[in-house]
N, C-alpha and C positions, 0 to 999 in steps of 0.2 A: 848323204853322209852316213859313212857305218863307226858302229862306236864296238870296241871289242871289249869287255869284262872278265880279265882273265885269273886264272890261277888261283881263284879265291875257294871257300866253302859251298856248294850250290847247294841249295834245297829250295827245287822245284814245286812243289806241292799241288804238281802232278797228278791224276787218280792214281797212280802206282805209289805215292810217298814219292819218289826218285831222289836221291840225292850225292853230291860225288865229294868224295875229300878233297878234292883239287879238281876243278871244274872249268867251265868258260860258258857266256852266253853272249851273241853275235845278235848286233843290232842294225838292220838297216834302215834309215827314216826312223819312223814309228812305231815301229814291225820287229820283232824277234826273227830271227833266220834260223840260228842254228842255237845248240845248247847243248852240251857233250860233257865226257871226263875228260880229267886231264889237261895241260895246258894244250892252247890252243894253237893245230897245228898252221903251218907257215901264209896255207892258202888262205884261212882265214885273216890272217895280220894285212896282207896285201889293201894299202889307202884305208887300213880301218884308225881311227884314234883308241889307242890300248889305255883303259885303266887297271893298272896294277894292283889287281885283289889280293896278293897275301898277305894273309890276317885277316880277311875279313870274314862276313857271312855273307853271303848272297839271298834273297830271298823278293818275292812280289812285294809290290809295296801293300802298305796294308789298307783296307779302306775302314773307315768309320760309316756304322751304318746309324748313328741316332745320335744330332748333336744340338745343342741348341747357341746356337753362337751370338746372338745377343746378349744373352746369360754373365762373358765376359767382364761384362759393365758392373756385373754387382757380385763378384766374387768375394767369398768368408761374411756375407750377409747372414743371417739365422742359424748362425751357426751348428743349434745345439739341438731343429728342430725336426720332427717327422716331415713328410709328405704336405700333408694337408696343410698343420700349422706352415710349414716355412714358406706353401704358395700362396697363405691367405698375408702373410708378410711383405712379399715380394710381388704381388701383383699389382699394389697400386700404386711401386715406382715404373715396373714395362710400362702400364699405360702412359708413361709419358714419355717412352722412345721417340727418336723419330730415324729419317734414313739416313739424316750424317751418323749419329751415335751407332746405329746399329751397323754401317759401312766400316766403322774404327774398328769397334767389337770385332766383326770377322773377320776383317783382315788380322786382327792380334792370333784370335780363338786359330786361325788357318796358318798363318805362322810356325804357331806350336807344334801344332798338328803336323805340318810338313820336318820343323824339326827335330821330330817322333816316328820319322817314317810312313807316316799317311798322306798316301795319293791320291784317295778321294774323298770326298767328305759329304755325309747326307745331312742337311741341316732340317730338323723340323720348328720352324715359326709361326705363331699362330699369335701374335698379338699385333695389331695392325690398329692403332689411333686415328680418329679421326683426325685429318691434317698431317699426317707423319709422315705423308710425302712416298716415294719409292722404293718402298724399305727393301723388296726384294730385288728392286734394280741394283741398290747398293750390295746386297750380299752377294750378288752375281759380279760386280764391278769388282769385290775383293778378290774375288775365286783367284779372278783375269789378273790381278796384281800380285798375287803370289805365287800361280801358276799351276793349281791343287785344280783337280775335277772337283765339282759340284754337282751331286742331286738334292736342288732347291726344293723346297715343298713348300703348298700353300695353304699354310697350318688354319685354323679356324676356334674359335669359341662363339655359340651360338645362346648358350643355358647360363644366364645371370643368376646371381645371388636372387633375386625376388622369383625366381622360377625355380627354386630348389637348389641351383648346382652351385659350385664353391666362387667361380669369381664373381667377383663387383660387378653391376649391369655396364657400369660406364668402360668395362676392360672388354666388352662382348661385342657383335656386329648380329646383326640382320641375316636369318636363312637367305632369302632373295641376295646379301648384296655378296656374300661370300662367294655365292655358286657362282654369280657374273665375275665377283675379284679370279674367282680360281680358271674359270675358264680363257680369261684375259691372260692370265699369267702364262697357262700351257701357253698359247698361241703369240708370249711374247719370246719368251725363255725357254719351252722343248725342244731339243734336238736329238731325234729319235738313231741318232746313227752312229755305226759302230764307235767309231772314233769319236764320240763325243765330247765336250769339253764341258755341258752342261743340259741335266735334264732335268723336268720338273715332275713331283707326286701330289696327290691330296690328300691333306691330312689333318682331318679333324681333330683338336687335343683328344680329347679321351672320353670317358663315357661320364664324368663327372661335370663335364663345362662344354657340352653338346646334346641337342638334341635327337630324337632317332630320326625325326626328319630327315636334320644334317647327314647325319651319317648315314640313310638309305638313297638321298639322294646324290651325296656326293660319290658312291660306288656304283652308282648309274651313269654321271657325270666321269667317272673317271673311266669306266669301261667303254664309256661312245668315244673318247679322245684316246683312248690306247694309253693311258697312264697307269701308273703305280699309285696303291693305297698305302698310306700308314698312319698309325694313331701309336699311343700308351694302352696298354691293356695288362691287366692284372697285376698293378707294382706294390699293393699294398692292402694289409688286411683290410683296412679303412675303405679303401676301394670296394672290396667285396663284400663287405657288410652294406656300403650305398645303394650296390646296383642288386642286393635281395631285397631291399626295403623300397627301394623306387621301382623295381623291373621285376621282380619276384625272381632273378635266377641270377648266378655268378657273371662276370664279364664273359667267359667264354661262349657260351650259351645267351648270354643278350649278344651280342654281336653279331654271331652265326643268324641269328633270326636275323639281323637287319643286311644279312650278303656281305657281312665282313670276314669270311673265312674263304681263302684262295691263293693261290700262287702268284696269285700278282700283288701281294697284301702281304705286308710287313709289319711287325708289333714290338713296340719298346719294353723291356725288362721284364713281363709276365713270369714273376717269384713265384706267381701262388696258381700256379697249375696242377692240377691232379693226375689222376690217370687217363681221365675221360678226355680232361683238357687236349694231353699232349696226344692222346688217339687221334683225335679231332685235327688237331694240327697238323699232325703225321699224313691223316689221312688227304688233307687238302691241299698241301705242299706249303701255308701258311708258315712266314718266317718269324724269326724272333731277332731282333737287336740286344744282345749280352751286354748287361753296363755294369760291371761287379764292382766298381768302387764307387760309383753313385747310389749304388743300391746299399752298399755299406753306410756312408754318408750321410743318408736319410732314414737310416734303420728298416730299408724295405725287406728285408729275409737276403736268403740265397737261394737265387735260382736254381731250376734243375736241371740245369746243363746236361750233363751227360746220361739223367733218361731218355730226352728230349734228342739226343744225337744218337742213342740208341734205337728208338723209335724211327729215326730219321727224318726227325723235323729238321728245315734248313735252318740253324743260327751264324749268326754274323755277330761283329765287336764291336760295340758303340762309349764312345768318354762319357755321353750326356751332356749336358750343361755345365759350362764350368762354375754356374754356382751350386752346383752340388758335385763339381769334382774338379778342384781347383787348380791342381797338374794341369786338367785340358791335353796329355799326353796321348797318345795312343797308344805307344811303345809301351809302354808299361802297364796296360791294362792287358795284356797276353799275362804277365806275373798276377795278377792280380786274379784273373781269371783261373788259374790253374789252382793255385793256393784258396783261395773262397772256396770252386768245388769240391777240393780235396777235404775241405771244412763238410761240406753238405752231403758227401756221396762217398768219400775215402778216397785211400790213395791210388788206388788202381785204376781210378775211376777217370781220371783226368790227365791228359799226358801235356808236355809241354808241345809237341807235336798237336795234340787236338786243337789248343790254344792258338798255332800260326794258321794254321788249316781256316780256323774260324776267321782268323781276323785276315785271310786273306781270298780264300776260295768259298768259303763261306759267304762271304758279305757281297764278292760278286754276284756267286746266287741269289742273295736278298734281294738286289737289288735288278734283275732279268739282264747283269754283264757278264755271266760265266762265260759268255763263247769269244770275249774280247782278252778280258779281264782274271786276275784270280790265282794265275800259276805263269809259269815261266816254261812257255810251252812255245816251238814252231807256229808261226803267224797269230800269235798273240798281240795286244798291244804292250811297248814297252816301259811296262808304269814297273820299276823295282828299286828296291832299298839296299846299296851296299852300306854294312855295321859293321866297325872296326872293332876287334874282339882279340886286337892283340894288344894293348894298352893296360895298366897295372891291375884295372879292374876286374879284366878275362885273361890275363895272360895263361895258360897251361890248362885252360877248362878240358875240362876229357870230350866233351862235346859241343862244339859252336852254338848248336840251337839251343842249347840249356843256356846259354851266354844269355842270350835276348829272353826267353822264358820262363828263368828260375835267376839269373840276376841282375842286376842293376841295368838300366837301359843302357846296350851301346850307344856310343857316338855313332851318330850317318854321316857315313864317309861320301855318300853320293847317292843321292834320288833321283832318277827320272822319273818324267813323266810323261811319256807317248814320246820317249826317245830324247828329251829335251831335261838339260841339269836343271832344277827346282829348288835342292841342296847339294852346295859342296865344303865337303870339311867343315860340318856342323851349321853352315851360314848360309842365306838365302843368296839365291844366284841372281833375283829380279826385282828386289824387293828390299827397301833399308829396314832392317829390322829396329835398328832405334829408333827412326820417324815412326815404326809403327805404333813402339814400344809408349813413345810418346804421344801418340794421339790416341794412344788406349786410354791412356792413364788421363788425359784430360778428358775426354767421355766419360770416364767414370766418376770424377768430379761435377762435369755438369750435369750430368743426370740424378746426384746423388743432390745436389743445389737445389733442384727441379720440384724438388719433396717441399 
């Protein structure tokens, strides 16, 4: 089946920038073929299904690289609180997840996400109850019901309350049982191949509610099985006042000593990086997950995106958890991202262009899919976001890509994913958005009864 995407705005985001004022991209299967200016000539229309892109934007779908999709359940919780207080709040309702509630959750949290433009989603869970059943078969069962790629991870907290770190013992698991949980999970859930629909990482929470054990042996564990690392690493001064009073040196520097700094290693929100940090990073090919309205949310700073992409650290776009970022959008964290660094670094500093780049060729890199993934490029896979940008909200923008960057989210006029509609005209194509919408909202009831 080839699907023809004609006559809309394209931006590729291509190494070149590329992009055409009236464009076309040629899909066959799964597979991008071609992608030119101009309407698209006759040979390609031949058996292709044409959507009619003017007014729109054309652009890769985006992916979310840091999400926590069980979070869903307790959104506008602590509302008014830092980091630390609002997880010392919220931790002793997760501990009473289980896989039905957390199956609702993601599929709601995936939903959103998809009708925000995001085609893949990295979720990092790390509370696992004794009893709570398959939590990560279910978050993998929603992916499959909405239609959204998934990099699963098989989150972990090692370090209870009675051993210094922030959460309760009864919300922690066993070094021994994690390493076997996580190993069981690559070998139920990785699918190491191009066209994936779902792959798995390990990811310890953070350096507050894990041990170095954990984390020297799960980067052991994760380098013999060919997976990806990711954790939380430097979101909050709190943070780094911990790990000099427990570990004598900042998160950057405790981590690096336990083999946490590499190219196959990705890190959520690090606010508070210096110069050394970001050298460090640069130098290792170490990624970053950008979550600017989470981090607002929580009072965690503003990151320093645009040293960090100066240096050439690879960052990607992440919502976080929707209880600290209640949207759960993806689309509108490019706005958010552009205006916060523009707050932290000026305005030169940050373009709305940096913003799609991040949240699309970016987050491939995070996550080692750039050569599938990321741009709208010949033999790519065909994961993209047409946004209708001619409606009262954008009508007359001087430039499409300030549409999506600097205002209001478009409407997704059509998502694929690996060539397959996921959204059309704002609405899921596989998926009842009111059942889900409704078994959200009863999940968050019984988990909230649960108390």
């Amino acid at each position: 089946m080839t699907t023809l995407i004609d006559a809309g705005y394209v931006a590729t985001v291509d190494p070149a920038g590329t992009e055409h004022d009236v464009g076309h991209v040629l899909i066959d299967g799964s597979r991008i073929v071609a992608v030119g200016p101009g309407a698209a000539p006759d040979a390609l229309r031949a058996g292709a299904t044409v959507v009619d892109a003017r007014g729109c934007l054309v652009t890769p779908g985006l992916i979310n690289t840091h999400h926590h999709l069980y979070q869903w359940l307790t959104r506008g919780w602590a509302q008014d609180a830092i980091l630390f207080d609002w997880l010392v709040a919220l931790y002793p309702t997760w501990a009473r997840i289980d896989a039905d509630l957390v199956r609702s959750a993601a599929a709601a949290a995936m939903a959103v996400l998809a009708r925000s433009g995001c085609t893949l989603v990295a979720d990092h869970h790390y509370v696992f109850p004794q009893g709570g059943g398959d939590i990560l078969g279910g978050i993998v069962a929603a992916a499959g019901e909405v239609g959204v790629r998934l990099h699963a991870t098989r989150g972990s907290m090692d370090l209870g309350r009675s051993q210094g770190g922030l959460p309760p013992d009864f919300a922690v698991e066993t070094t021994d049982a994690i390493l076997a949980a996580s190993a069981d999970a690559v070998a139920r859930f990785h699918d190491p191949s191009a066209e994936s629909r779902v792959q798995v990482a390990l990811a310890p929470c953070s350096p507050f509610s894990v041990t170095g054990d954990l984390l020297r042996e799960s980067a052991a564990l994760a380098r013999d099985l060919g997976v990806r690392l990711h954790t939380h690493g430097a979101e909050t001064v709190e943070e780094e006042a911990f790990c000099r009073e427990r570990f004598g040196s900042g998160p950057t520097d405790y981590l690096e000593g336990l083999g946490w700094l590499g190219d196959d290693v990705w890190m959520a929100h690090c606010v508070h990086l210096d110069g050394s940090d970001i050298a460090k990073f640069a130098a290792t090919g170490t990624g970053v997950a950008h979550c600017p309205s989470s981090n607002g949310r929580l009072a965690a700073g503003i990151a320093p995106v645009p040293a960090m992409l100066a240096a050439g650290v690879p960052v990607g776009l992440g919502v976080d958890g929707a209880a600290s970022n209640e949207s759960g959008q993806l689309g509108s964290e490019l706005r958010q991202a552009v205006l916060m660094n523009r707050l932290g670094a000026g305005a030169d500093r940050m373009s709305g262009r940096d913003a799609l780049r991040i949240a699309t060729a970016g987050g491939a890199r995070l996550l080692g899919r750039q050569a599938e993934l990321g741009s709208l490029e010949v033999g790519k896979l065909a994961d993209i976001a047409v946004w209708r940008v001619d409606g009262v909200e954008h009508a007359g923008i001087a430039d499409p890509v300030a549409a999506l960057t600097l205002g209001s989210q478009p409407p997704v006029e059509l998502l694929l994913v690996g060539g397959e509609a996921v959204v059309r005209e704002g609405a899921l194509t596989r998926a009842d958005s009111r059942g889900i919408a409704r078994r959200g909202a009863a999940a968050a009831r019984s988990l909230a009864e649960r108390g």
